[in-house]
C-alpha positions as CSV (number, residue, x, y, z in Angstrom):
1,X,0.0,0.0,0.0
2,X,1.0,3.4,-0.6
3,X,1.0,6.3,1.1
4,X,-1.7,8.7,-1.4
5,X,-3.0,10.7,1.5
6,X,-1.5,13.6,4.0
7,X,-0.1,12.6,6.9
8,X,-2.9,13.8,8.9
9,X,-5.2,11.5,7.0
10,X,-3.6,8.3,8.5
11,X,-3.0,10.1,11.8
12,X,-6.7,9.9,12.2
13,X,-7.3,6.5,10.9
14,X,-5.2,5.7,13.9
15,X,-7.2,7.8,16.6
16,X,-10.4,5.6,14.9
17,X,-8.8,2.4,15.4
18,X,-9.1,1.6,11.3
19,X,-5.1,0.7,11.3
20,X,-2.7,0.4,14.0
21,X,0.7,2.2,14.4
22,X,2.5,-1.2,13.3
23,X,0.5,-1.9,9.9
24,X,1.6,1.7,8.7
25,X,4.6,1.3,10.0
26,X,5.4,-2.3,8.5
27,X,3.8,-0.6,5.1
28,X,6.1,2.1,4.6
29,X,9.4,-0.8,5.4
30,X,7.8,-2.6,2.6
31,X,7.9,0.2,0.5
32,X,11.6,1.7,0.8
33,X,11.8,-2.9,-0.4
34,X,9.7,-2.8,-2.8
35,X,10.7,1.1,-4.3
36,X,14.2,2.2,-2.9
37,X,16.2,0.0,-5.6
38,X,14.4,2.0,-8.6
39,X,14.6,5.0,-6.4
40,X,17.9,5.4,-4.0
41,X,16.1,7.8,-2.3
42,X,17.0,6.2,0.9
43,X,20.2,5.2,3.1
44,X,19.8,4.0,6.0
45,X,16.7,2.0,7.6
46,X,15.6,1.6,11.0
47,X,13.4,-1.4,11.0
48,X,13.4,-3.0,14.8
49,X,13.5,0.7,16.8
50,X,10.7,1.7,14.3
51,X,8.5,-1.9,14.7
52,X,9.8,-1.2,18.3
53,X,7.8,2.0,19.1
54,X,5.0,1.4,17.3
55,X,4.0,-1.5,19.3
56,X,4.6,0.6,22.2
57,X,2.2,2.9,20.5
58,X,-0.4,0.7,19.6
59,X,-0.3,-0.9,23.3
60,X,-0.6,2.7,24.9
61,X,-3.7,3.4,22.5
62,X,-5.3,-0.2,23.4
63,X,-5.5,2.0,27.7
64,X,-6.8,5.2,26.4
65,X,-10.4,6.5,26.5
66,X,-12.0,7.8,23.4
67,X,-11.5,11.8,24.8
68,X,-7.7,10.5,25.9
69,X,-7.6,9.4,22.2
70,X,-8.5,12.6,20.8
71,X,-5.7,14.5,22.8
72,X,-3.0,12.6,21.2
73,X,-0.3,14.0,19.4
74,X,-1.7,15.8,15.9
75,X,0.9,12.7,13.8
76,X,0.3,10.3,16.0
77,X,2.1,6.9,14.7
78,X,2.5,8.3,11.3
79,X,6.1,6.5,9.4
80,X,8.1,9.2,8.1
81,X,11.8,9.8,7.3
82,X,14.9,12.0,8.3
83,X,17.3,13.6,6.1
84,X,20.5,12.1,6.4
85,X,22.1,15.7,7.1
86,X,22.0,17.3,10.6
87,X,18.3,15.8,12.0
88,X,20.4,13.7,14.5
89,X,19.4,10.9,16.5
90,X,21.2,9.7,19.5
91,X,21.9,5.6,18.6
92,X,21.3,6.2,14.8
93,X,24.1,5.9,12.1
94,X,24.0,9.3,10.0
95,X,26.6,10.2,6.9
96,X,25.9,13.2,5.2
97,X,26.4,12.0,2.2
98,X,29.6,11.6,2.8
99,X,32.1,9.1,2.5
100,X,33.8,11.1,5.2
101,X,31.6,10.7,7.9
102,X,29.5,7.5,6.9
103,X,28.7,5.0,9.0
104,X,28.7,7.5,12.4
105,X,26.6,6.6,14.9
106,X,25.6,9.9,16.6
107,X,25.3,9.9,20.3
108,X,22.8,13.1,20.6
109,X,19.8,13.9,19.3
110,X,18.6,16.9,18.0
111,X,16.0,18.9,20.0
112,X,14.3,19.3,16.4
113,X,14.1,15.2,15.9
114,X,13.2,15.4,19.9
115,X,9.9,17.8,18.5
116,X,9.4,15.4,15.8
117,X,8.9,12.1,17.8
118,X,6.6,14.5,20.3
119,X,4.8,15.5,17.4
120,X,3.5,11.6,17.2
121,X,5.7,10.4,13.8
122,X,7.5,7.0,14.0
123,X,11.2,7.4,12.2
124,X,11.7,4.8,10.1
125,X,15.7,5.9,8.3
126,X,17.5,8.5,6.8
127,X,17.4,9.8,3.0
128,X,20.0,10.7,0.7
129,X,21.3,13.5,0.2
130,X,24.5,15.3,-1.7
131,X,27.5,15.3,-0.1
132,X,26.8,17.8,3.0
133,X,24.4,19.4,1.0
134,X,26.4,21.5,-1.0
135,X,24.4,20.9,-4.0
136,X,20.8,22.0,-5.4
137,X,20.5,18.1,-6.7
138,X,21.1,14.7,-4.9
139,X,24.3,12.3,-6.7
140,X,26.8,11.8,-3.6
141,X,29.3,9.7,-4.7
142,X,28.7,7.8,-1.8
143,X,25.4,6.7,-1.8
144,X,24.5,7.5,-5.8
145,X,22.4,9.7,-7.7
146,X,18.6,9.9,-6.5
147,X,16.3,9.4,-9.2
148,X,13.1,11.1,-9.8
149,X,9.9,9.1,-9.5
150,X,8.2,11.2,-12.5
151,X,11.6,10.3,-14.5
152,X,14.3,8.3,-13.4
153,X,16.0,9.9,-15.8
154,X,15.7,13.4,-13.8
155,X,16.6,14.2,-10.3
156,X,14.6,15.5,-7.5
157,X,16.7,18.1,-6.8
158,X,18.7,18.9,-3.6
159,X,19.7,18.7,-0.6
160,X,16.4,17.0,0.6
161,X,16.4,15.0,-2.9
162,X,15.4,11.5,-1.1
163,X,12.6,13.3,0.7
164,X,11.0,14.6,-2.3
165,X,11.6,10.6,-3.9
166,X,10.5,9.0,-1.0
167,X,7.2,11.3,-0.6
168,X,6.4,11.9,-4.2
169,X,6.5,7.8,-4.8
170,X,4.0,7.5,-1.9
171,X,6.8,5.7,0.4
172,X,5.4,7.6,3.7
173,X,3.1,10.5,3.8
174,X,5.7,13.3,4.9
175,X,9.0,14.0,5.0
176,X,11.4,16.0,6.6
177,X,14.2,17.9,5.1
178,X,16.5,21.2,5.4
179,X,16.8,24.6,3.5
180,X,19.9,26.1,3.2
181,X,19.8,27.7,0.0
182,X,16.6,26.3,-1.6
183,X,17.4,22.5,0.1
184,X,13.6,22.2,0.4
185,X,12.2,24.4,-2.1
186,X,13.6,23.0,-4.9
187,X,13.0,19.7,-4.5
188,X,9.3,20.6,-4.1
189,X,9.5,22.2,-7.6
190,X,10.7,19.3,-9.3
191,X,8.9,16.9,-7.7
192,X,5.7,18.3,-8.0
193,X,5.2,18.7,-3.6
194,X,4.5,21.7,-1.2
195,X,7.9,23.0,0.2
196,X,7.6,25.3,3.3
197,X,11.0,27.1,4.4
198,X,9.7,28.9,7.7
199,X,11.3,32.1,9.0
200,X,14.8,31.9,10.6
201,X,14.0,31.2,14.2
202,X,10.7,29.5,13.8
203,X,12.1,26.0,14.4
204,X,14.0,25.0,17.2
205,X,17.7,24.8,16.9
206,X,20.4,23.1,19.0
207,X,22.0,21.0,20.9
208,X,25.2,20.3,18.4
209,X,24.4,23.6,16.1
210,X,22.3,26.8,17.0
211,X,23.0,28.8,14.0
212,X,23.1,26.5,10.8
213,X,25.1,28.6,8.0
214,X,24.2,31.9,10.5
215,X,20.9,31.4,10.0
216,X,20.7,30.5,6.6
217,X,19.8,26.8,7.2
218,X,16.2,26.0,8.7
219,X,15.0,22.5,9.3
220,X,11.2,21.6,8.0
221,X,9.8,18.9,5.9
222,X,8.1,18.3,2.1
223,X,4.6,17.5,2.3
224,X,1.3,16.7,0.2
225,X,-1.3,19.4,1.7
226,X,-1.1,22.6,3.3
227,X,-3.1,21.4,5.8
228,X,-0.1,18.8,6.7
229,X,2.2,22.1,6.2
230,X,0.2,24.1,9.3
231,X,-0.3,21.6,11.6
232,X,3.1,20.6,11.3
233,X,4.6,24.1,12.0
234,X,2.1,24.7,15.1
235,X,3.8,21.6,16.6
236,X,7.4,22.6,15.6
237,X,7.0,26.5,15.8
238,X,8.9,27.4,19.2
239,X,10.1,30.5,20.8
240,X,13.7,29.3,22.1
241,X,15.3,31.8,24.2
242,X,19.0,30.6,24.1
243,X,18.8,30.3,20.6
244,X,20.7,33.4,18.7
245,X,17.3,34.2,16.5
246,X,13.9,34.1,18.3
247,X,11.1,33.9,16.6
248,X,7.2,34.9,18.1
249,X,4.6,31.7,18.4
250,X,2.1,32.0,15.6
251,X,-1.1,32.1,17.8
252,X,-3.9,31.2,15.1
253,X,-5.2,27.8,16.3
254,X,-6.8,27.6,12.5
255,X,-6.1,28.4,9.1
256,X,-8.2,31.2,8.7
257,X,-9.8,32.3,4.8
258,X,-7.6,35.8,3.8
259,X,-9.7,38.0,4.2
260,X,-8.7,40.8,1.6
261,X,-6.9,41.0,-1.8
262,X,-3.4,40.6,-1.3
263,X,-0.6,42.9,-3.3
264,X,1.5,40.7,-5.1
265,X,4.9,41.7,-6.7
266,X,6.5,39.4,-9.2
267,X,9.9,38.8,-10.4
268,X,10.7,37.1,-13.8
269,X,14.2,36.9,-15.3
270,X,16.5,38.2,-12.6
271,X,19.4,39.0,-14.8
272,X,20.6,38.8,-18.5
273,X,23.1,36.3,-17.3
274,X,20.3,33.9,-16.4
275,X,17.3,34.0,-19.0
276,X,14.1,32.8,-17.8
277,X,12.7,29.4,-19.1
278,X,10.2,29.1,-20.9
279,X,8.6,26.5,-18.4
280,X,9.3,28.7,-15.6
281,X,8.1,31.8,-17.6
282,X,4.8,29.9,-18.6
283,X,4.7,28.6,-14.6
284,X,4.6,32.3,-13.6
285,X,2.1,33.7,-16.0
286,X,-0.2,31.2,-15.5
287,X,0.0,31.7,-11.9
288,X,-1.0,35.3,-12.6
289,X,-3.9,34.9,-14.1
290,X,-4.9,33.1,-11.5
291,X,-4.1,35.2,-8.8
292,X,-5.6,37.7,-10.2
293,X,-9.3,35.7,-10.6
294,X,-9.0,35.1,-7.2
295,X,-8.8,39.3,-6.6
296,X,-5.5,39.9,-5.5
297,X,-3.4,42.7,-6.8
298,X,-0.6,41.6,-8.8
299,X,2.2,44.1,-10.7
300,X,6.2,43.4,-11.9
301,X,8.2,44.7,-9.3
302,X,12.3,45.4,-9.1
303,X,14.8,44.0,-6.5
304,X,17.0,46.7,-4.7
305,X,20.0,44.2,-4.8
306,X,22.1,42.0,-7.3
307,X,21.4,38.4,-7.2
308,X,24.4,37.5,-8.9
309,X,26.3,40.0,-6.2
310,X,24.0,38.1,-3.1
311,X,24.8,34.6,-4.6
312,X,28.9,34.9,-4.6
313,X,28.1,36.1,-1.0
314,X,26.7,33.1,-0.3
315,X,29.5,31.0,-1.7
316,X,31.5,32.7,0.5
317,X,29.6,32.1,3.0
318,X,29.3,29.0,2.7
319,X,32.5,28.1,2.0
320,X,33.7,29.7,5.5
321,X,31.3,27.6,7.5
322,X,32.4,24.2,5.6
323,X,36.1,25.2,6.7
324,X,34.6,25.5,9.9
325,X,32.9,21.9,9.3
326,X,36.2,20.0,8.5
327,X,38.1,21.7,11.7
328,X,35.5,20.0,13.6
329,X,36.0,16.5,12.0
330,X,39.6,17.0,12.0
331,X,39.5,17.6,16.1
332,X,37.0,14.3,16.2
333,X,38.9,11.8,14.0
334,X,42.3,12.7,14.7
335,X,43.7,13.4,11.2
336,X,43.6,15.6,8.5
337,X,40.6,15.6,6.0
338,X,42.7,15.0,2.4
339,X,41.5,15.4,-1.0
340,X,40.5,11.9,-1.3
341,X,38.4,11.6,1.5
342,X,35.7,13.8,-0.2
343,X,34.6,15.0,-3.1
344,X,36.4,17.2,-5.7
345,X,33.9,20.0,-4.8
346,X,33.7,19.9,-1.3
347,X,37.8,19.9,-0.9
348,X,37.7,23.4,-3.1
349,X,34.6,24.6,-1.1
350,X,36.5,23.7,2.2
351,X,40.3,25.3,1.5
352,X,38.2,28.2,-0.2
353,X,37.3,28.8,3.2
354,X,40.5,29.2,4.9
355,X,41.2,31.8,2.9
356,X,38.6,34.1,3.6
357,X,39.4,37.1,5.9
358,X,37.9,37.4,9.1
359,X,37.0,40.8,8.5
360,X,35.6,40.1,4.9
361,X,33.7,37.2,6.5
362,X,32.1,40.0,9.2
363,X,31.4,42.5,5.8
364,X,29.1,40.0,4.3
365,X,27.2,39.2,7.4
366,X,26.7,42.9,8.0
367,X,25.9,43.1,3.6
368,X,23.2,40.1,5.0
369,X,21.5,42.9,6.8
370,X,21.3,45.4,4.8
371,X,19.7,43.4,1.8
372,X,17.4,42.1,5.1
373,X,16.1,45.9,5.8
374,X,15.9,46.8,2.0
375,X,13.6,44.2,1.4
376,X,11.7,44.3,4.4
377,X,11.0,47.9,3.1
378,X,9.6,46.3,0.2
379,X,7.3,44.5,2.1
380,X,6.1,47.5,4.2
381,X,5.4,49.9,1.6
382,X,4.9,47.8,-1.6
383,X,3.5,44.1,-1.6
384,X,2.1,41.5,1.2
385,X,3.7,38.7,-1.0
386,X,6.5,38.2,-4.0
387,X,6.1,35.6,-6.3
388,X,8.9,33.9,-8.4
389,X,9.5,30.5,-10.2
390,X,10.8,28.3,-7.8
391,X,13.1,26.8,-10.0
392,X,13.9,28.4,-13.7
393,X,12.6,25.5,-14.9
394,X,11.7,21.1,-14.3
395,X,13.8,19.0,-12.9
396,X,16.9,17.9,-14.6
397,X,18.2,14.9,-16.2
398,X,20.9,13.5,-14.1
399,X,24.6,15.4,-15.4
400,X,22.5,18.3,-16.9
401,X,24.4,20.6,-14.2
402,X,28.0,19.2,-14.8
403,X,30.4,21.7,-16.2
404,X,31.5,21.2,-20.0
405,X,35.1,21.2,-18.8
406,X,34.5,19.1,-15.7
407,X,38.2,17.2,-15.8
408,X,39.9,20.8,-15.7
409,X,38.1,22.2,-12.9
410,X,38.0,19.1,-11.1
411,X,42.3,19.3,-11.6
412,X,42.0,22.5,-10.4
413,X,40.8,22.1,-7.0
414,X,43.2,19.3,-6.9
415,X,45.5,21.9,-6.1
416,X,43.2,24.4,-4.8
417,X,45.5,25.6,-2.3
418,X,47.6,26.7,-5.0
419,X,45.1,29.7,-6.0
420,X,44.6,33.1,-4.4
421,X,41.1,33.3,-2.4
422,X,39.5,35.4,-5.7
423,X,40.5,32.4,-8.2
424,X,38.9,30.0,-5.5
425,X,35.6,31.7,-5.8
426,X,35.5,32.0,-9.1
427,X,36.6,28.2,-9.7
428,X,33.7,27.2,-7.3
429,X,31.7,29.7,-9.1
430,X,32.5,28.0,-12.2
431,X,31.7,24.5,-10.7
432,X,28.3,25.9,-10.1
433,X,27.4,27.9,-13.1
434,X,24.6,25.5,-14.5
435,X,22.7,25.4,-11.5
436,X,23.2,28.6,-10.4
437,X,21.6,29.6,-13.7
438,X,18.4,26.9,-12.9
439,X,18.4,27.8,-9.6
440,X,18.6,31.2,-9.2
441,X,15.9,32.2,-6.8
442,X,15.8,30.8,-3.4
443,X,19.0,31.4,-2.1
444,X,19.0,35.4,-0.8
445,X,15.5,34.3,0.9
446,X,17.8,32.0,3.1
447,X,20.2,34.9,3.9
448,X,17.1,37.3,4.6
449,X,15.5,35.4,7.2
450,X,12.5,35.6,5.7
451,X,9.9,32.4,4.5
452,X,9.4,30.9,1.9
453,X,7.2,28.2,0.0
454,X,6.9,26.4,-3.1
455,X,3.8,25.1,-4.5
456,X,3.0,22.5,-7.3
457,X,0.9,25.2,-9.7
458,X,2.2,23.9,-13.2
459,X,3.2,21.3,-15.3
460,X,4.5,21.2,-18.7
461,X,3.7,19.3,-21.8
462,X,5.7,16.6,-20.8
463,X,3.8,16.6,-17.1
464,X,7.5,17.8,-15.1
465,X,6.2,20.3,-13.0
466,X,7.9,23.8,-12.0
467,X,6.9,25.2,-8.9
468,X,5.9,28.7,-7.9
469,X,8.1,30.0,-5.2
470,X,6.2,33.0,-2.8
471,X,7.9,34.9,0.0
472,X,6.4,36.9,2.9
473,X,8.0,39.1,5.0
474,X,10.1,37.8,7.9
475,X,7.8,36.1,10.7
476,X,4.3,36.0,8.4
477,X,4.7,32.6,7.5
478,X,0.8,31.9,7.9
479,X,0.7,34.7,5.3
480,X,2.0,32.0,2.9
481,X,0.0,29.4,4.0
482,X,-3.3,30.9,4.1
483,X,-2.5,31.8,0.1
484,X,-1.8,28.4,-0.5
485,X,-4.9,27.1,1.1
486,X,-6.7,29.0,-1.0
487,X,-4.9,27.5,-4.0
488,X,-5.5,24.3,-2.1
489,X,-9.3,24.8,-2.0
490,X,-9.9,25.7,-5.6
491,X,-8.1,22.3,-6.1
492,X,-5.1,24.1,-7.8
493,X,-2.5,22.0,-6.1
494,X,-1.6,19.0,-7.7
495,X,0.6,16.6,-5.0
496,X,-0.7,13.5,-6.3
497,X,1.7,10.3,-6.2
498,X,3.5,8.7,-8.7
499,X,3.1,4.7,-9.0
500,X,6.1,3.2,-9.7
């Protein structure tokens, strides 16, 4: 049996007695069998611990009243998966992706996988993932490429690539993922799934990592209704105090009908470097027209900021925290991390970051915050919502991002140390190019704070979908999900399944 309904759908049929926490449970395990081999959308498994709780769960629910019943936890012995980066577990092997780390058996668990299991859900394994998330499509060379259920010739996209697999072929009703840069987001748009990155400080953060790429990197999950989407941020929202970022407890018990027009600005091709597809162009008109049947305001408005300008920021960024990264694993193992213990990519990415200056590192935090007040501006006196494509286009077929002269830049971070910290970027830069160019419009929203979510609004002629992509201004994440409810109720949203 697959999974075709929400989460919230089988949570139910538990509270009614019509299935029991081990029949889902045993269901999903048969489905990583029976689907993973096509798929390798998953790496690791945890059968007996899984089969282990929910007979625990089924025996507590055999002692509970009906009104006892009704006060359980909103995913109540629902399977679903982790992402095998970050999402910790004390007892549970984890990897990354990596070849580096596979195989470690973490000894804490995450206060956000400690919100999950409170939330009701039963953790069945990890999915896979690039190699620590570094790329916006899943092929570690540890674990293999993901595949696409719509096409296994296509990827789902990345980091959270096995998520989007796993969900989108109906192996469990929900998944969780992360969004660094578009982690979630884009998976959602090529896999044809709702993608919710909340604000920065909406989810609980800690014990092992409080800021996640300074805030860039939130934890959430790829779903199949909005409806899954809000109940599942009311149990994860939190206001954490020690954390660095706090973010106010949404207080709506319900997701309430908008109750006015909403202005909408829209952004199409963001620079001449990257021309708009003509997918993702089609994805975005259509999506205007309907907005605009539905009574809300929408108009072409202009960033304040250059994307290209944002995105080498990020690289930076990125790059500094990944040096920070390898110290760590350096002071764990023992020994030095080598050029052969990872990828080509992530060794350039890595001694990019030693490089970096301290103070430029501090510039581009403080450059963070001024793009953060200049488009909060936006927000205040312009538009309630911006709308983009997700993704500049469907998913691709596995390799489509390579560079043409692969072997030469792969020979030059070889010897990465050997280049000043401006040839590094642009080398990494180079890496990138292709998906930088497909990919071009989630990963400022990381380094803004602000949320962000993708919904399944279009499809081409060849049925890959492209999703739509709105942001709302830092902290009005039920904003965003009241608009897509009222996609969701005019039946707009199309998160069917795919049988394999």
């Amino acid at each position: 049996m697959l999974f075709t309904e929400d989460a919230g759908y089988y949570a139910q049929q538990v509270k009614e007695r019509k299935v029991t926490v081990l029949a889902l449970v045993d269901q999903a395990l048969a489905n990583i069998e029976a689907l993973n081999p096509r798929l390798n959308a998953i790496v690791y498994v945890q059968a007996s611990t899984a089969r282990a709780q929910a007979k625990e769960y089924d025996g507590y629910l055999d002692q509970l009243t009906e009104e006892e019943i009704d006060s359980l936890p909103d995913f109540f012995g629902v399977p679903t998966l982790l992402k095998d980066l970050g999402q910790h577990q004390a007892g549970h092997l984890t990897a990354s992706g990596s070849n580096l780390t596979k195989d470690t058996t973490m000894q804490v668990t995450e206060y956000f996988v400690e919100n999950i299991v409170s939330a009701g859900f039963v953790i069945i394994g990890r999915t896979n993932v690039p190699e620590f998330g570094f790329k916006g499509i899943s092929d570690s060379k540890a674990f293999g490429q993901v595949n696409n259920p719509i096409d296994l010739n296509r990827n789902p996209g990345g980091s959270s690539g096995g998520a989007a697999a796993a969900l989108k072929a109906g192996i469990v009703p929900l998944a969780f993922g992360s969004d660094g840069g578009g982690s979630i987001r884009i998976p959602a748009s090529f896999s044809g799934l709702i993608g919710l990155k909340p604000s920065r400080g909406r989810v609980t953060v800690g014990p092992g990592s409080y800021r996640g790429w300074q805030g860039a990197s939130i934890n959430f999950a790829l779903t199949k209704s909005v409806d899954d989407t809000w109940t599942l941020l009311r149990n994860l929202q939190v206001e954490q105090l020690e954390a660095p970022f706090i973010m106010p407890i949404i207080n709506e018990t319900s997701l309430k009908p908008l109750n006015k027009p909403l202005k909408i600005g829209y952004l199409d091709q963001l620079n001449q470097a990257w021309p708009i597809n003509e997918d993702a162009k089609e994805a975005l008109n259509q999506t205007i027209q309907v907005l605009r049947k539905l009574g809300h305001e929408v108009f072409k408005v202009t960033e304040p900021f250059d994307r290209a300008e944002t995105m080498r920021n990020y690289f930076v960024m990125n790059s500094v925290e990944t040096a920070a990264m390898m110290k760590d694993i350096e002071q764990a193992s023992g020994h030095p991390v080598t050029f052969s213990d990872v990828e080509p990519l992530t060794w350039a990415i890595y001694r990019a970051g030693l490089k970096v200056p301290s103070y430029r590192y501090s510039q581009l935090l403080t450059e963070w915050d001024k793009w953060t007040a200049q488009s909060e501006a936006m927000f205040e006196e312009e538009v309630d919502l911006l709308l983009t494509p997700t993704t500049n286009g469907p998913a691709p077929i596995h390799g489509q991002f390579y560079p043409d002269n692969l072997n030469e830049i792969i020979e030059k971070e070889k010897h990465f140390d050997d280049y000043e910290m401006a040839d590094q970027q642009g080398i990494i830069w180079e890496h990138f190019a292709k998906s930088v160019a497909h990919m071009p419009y989630t990963s400022l929203i990381n380094m803004l704070g602000q949320p962000a979510i993708s919904l399944p609004l279009y499809k081409n002629t060849d049925h890959l979908p492209v999703g739509i992509q709105f942001v709302a201004q830092k902290g009005n994440d039920y904003l965003l999900l009241q608009l897509a409810k009222q996609f969701e109720d005019q039946q707009l949203l199309d998160t069917a399944i795919v049988n394999l």
